[in-house]
N, C-alpha and C positions, 0 to 999 in steps of 0.2 A: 529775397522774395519780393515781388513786385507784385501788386494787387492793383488790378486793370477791372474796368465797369462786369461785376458780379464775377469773376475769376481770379484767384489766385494763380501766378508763374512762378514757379521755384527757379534756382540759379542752373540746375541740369536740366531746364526745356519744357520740362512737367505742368500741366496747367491741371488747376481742378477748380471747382464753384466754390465758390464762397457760401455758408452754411445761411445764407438770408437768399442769396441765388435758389438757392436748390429746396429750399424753403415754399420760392415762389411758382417754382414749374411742376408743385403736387397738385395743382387745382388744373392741368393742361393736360387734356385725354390724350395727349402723345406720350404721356410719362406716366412710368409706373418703377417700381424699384428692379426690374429684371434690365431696365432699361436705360436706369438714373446710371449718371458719370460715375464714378467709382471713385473714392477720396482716397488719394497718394496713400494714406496709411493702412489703406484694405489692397493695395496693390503689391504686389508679394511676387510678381516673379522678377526674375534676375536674369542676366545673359546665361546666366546657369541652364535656369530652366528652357531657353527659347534650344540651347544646344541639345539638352536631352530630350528634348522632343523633337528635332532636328534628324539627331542618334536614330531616337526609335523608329520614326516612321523612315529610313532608309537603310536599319537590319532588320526586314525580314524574308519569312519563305519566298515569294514570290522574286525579289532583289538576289537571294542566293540562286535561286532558279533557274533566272536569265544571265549568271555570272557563268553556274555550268555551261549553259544553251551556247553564250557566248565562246569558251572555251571548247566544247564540242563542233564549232562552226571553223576552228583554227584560228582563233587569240589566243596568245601564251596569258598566262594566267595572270601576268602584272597588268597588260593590256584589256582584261576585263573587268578587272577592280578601277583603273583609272578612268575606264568607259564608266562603270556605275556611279567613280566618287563625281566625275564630271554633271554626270545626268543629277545627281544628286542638291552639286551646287547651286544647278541652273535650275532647279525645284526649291530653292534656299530664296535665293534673290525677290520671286514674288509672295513668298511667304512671308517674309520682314518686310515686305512693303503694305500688306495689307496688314500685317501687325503692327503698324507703326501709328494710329491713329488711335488705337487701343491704348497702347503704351504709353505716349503721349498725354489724351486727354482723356485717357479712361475710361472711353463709351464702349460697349460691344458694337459687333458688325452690322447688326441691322439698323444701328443707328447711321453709323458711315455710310452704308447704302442709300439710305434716305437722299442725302449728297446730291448724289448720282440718278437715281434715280423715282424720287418723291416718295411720300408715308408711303401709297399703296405699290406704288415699282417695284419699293426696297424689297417686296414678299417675295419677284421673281428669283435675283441672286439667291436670294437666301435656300428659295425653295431647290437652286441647281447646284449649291453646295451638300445640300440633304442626299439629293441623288445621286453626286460623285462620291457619298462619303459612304452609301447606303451600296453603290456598288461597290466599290472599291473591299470594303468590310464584306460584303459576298463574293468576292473576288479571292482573298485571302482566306476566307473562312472554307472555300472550295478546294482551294489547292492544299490547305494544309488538313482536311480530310481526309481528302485523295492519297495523300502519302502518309494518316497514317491508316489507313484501312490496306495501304500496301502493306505498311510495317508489322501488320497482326496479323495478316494472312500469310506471312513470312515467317512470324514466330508461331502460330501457332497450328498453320493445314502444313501437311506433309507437303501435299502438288504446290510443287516452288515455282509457278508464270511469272 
């Protein structure tokens, strides 16, 4: 562990503030606690978790969907799984890279964005993550009504459309 002006570095890469750091940046209206680094010992996820969340967000409806679509288009079936795990990786790659700043030094995103582009910038990303997530979530939320308002009107009206 190497302790560098107001940050500690662990021997795995890990840096977090020194507890007279983090002390010092509660009087700087850029800082508040949704926003303060996060100290290695509050940080809890593992390659574990970055994989089940990996997992989850590439099983569901809309992924099985486009595997049918896919297969209904003439790809034999191993051919649209390998289409999906492919599409899947290559949504992998930029995921761990913007998680990598997290992970490291413990800030959330809006702090990262700042980076890039200054206190009030960082509000744009942020705001076009909201509305890929906002769709995406009614995107999913549509499709899997859709089938199952098929599934009930199959079990339960006689008229089988």
């Amino acid at each position: 562990m190497t302790a560098m002006a107001g940050e500690i570095v662990h021997p795995d890469g890990r840096h977090e503030l020194t507890p007279e750091a983090d002390a010092a940046l509660d009087s700087s209206p850029l800082h508040n606690t949704d926003l303060a680094p996060v100290p290695i010992a509050k940080r809890t996820w593992t390659t574990y978790n970055y994989v089940a969340l990996w997992i989850g967000m590439a099983h569901n409806i809309p992924t099985w969907g486009l595997a049918a679509g896919l297969v209904l288009l003439g790809m034999a079936w191993y051919q649209a799984i390998l289409t999906i795990m492919l599409a899947n990786i290559i949504v992998l790659i930029p995921m761990l890279a913007n998680s990598h700043a997290g992970t490291k030094y413990g800030i959330p995103y809006p702090v990262f964005a700042r980076a890039s582009f200054g206190v009030f910038g960082a509000n744009l990303p942020a705001l076009m993550r909201a509305g890929v997530a906002c769709g995406w979530f009614g995107i999913q939320t549509w499709i899997d009504l859709h089938h199952r308002r098929r599934a009930l009107r199959r079990r339960f009206l006689v008229d089988h459309r």
